[in-house]
C-alpha positions as CSV (number, residue, x, y, z in Angstrom):
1,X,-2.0,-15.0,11.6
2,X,-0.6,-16.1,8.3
3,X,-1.5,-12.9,6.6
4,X,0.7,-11.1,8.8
5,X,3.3,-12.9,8.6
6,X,3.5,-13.0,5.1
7,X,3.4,-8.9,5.0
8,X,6.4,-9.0,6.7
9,X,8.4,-11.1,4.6
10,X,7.2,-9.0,1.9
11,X,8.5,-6.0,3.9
12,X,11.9,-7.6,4.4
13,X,12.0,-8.6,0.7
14,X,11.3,-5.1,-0.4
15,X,13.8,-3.5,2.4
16,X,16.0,-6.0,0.7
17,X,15.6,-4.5,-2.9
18,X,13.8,-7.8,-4.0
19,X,10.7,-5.4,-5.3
20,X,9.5,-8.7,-7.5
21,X,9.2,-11.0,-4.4
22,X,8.0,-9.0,-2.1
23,X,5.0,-8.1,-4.7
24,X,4.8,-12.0,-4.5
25,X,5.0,-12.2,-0.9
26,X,2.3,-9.6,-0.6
27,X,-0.3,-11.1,-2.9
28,X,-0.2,-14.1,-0.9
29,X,-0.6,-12.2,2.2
30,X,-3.7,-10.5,0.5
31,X,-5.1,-14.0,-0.7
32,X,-5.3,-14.6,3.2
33,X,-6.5,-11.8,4.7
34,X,-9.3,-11.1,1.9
35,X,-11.7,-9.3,4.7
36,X,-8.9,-8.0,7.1
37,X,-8.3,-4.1,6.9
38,X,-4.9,-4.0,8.6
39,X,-3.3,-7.0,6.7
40,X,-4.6,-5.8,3.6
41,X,-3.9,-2.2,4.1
42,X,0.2,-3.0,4.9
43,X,0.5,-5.4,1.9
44,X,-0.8,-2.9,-0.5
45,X,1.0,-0.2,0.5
46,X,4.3,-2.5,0.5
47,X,2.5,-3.4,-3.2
48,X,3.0,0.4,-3.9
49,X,6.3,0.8,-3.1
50,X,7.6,-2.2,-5.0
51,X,5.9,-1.3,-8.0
52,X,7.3,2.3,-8.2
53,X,10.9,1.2,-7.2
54,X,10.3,-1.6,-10.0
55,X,8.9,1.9,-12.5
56,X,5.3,0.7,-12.6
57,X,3.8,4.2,-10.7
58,X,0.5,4.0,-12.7
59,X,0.2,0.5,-10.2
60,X,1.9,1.7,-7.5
61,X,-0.5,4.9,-7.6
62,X,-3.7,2.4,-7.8
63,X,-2.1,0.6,-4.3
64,X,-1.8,3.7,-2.8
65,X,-5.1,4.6,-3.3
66,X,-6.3,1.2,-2.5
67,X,-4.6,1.2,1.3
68,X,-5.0,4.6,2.0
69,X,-9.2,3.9,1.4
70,X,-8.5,0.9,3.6
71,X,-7.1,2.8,6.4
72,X,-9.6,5.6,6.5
73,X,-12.1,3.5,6.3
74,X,-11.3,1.9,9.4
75,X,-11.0,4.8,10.9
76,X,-14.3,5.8,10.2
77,X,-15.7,3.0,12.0
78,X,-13.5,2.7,14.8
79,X,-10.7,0.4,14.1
80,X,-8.3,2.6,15.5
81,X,-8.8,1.4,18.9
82,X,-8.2,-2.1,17.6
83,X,-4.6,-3.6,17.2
84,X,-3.1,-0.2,17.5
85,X,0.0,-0.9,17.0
86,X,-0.1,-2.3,13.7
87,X,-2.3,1.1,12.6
88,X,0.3,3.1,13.6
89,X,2.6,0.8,11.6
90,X,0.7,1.3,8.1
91,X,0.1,4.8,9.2
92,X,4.1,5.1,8.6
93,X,4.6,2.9,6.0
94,X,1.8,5.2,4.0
95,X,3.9,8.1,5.3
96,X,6.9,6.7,3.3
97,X,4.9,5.9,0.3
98,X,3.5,9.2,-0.1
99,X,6.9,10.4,0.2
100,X,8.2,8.6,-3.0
101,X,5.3,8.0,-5.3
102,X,4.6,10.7,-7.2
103,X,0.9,11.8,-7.5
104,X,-0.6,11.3,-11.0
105,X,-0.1,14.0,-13.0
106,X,-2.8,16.9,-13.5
107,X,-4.4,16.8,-16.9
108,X,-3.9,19.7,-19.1
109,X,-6.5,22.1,-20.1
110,X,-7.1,21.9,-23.8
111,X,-6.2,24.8,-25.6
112,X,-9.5,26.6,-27.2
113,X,-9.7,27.4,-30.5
114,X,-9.9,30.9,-31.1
């Protein structure tokens, strides 16, 4: 499918160090695979990674959370069993993610007045 291909240009692009284009690349891909889990799960994580090489972690963050819903949820209802080999595929992609995007900090407890 189109979707899929477009992913992986946006993979290569962002293995490249072109962060900008492959945000591109992925957005198209996500514009095609509007109901696909798999698709939509590997161009947002891609999405994450781009954004926090390019400084924009609050975004890359929100994509994080966004494909890491995606692929739960399809776990949940059995898509696991489905295409395996591109589950495993976001599975490590999400693996590197985690690895470099920092979580969002912890807010502060206020100090109370005493």
């Amino acid at each position: 499918p189109a979707a899929s291909r477009l992913a992986l240009l946006g993979l290569c692009a962002y293995r490249r160090g072109d962060y900008a284009e492959a945000l591109k690349d992925c957005q198209r891909s996500l514009v095609a695979s509007t109901y696909l889990a798999i698709p939509s799960a590997v161009d947002r994580v891609i999405r994450a990674m781009s954004f926090h090489k390019l400084g924009e972690d609050a975004s890359a963050r929100s994509e994080l959370d966004s494909a890491r819903s995606l692929v739960q949820n399809g776990l949940n209802i059995g898509f696991d069993k489905w295409n395996w080999s591109w589950w495993v595929f976001v599975r490590l992609l999400l693996q590197e993610a985690d690895s470099m995007i920092p979580r969002a900090p912890s807010p502060q407890p206020s100090a109370a007045p005493r």
